[in-house]
N, C-alpha and C positions, 0 to 999 in steps of 0.2 A: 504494500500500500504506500502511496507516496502520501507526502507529508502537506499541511495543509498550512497555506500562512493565511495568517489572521492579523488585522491591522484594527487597534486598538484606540476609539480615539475619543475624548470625552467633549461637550458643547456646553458651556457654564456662561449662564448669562443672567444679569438683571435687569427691565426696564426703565430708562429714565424718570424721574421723580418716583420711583419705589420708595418706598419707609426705610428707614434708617435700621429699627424694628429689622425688617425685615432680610436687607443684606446679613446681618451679624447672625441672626437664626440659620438663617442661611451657609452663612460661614462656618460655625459650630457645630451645625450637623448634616454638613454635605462636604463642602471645600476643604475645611481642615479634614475630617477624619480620610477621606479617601488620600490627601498629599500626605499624612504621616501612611498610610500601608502604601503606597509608593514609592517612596522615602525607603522603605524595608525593602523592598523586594528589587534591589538593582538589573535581576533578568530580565526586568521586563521592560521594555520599550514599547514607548505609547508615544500620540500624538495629544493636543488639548485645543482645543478655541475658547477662547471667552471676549466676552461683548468688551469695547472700552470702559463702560460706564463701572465694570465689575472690574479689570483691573486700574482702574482707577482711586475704590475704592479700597481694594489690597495693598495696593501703594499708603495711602493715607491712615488705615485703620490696624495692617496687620502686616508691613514691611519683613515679616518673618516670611511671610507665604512668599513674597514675591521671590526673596534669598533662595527658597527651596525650590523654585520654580529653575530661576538661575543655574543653580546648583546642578539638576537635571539635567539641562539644556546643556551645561559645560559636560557633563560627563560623557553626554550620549547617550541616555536616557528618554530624553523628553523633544520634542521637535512641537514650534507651536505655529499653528496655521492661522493663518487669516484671515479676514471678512470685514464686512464694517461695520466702521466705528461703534452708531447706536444699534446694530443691528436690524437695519432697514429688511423692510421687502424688497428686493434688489429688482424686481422687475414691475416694480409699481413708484419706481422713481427715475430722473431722468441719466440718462448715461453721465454728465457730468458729475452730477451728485453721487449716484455708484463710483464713480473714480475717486473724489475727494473722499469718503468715505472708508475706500480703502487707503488710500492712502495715510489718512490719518491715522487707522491702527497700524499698517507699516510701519510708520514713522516711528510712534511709542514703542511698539514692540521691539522692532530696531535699540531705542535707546535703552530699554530696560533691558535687553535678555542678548543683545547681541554685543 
């Protein structure tokens, strides 16, 4: 039997003006507990996307996550993919706006993780 690859990738997002409340709930029983058994298991290579608004707020509330995030990424562990920024409909907005959008999580991601 040949072997099967499987490509692993998580999609972490929050909507603009969400509750405060609600990232942090959010963070304690979703984002943190899965990056610390991530954190554990260095066999495993994964991908991750999350919305800007959500590292945004990793940046400002929980600067650890973003470290292990880092950490991953330097190892070869974690590879992070793209999209945008607020997480638009990509095809209910107009091409420029889809560009700038990417772009701007490019950019961040770029400065945090690259």
């Amino acid at each position: 039997m040949s072997k099967v690859k499987f490509i692993f990738c998580t999609h972490n997002h929050q909507p603009i003006g969400n509750f405060g409340w609600v990232f942090e709930k959010a963070y304690r029983s979703a984002y943190k507990p899965f990056m610390d058994i991530m954190l554990n298991h260095p066999k495993i290579k994964w991908n991750m996307h999350a919305s800007g608004m959500l590292w945004e707020y990793f940046e400002k509330e929980h600067p650890d996550y973003i470290k292990n995030v880092k950490k991953l990424v330097d190892i070869g562990n974690l590879e992070i993919l793209f999209g945008g920024y607020y997480e638009p409909l990509m095809a209910s907005i107009p091409d420029r706006d889809k560009f700038a959008q990417i772009a701007k999580l490019n950019k961040y991601i770029k400065k945090c993780f690259m």
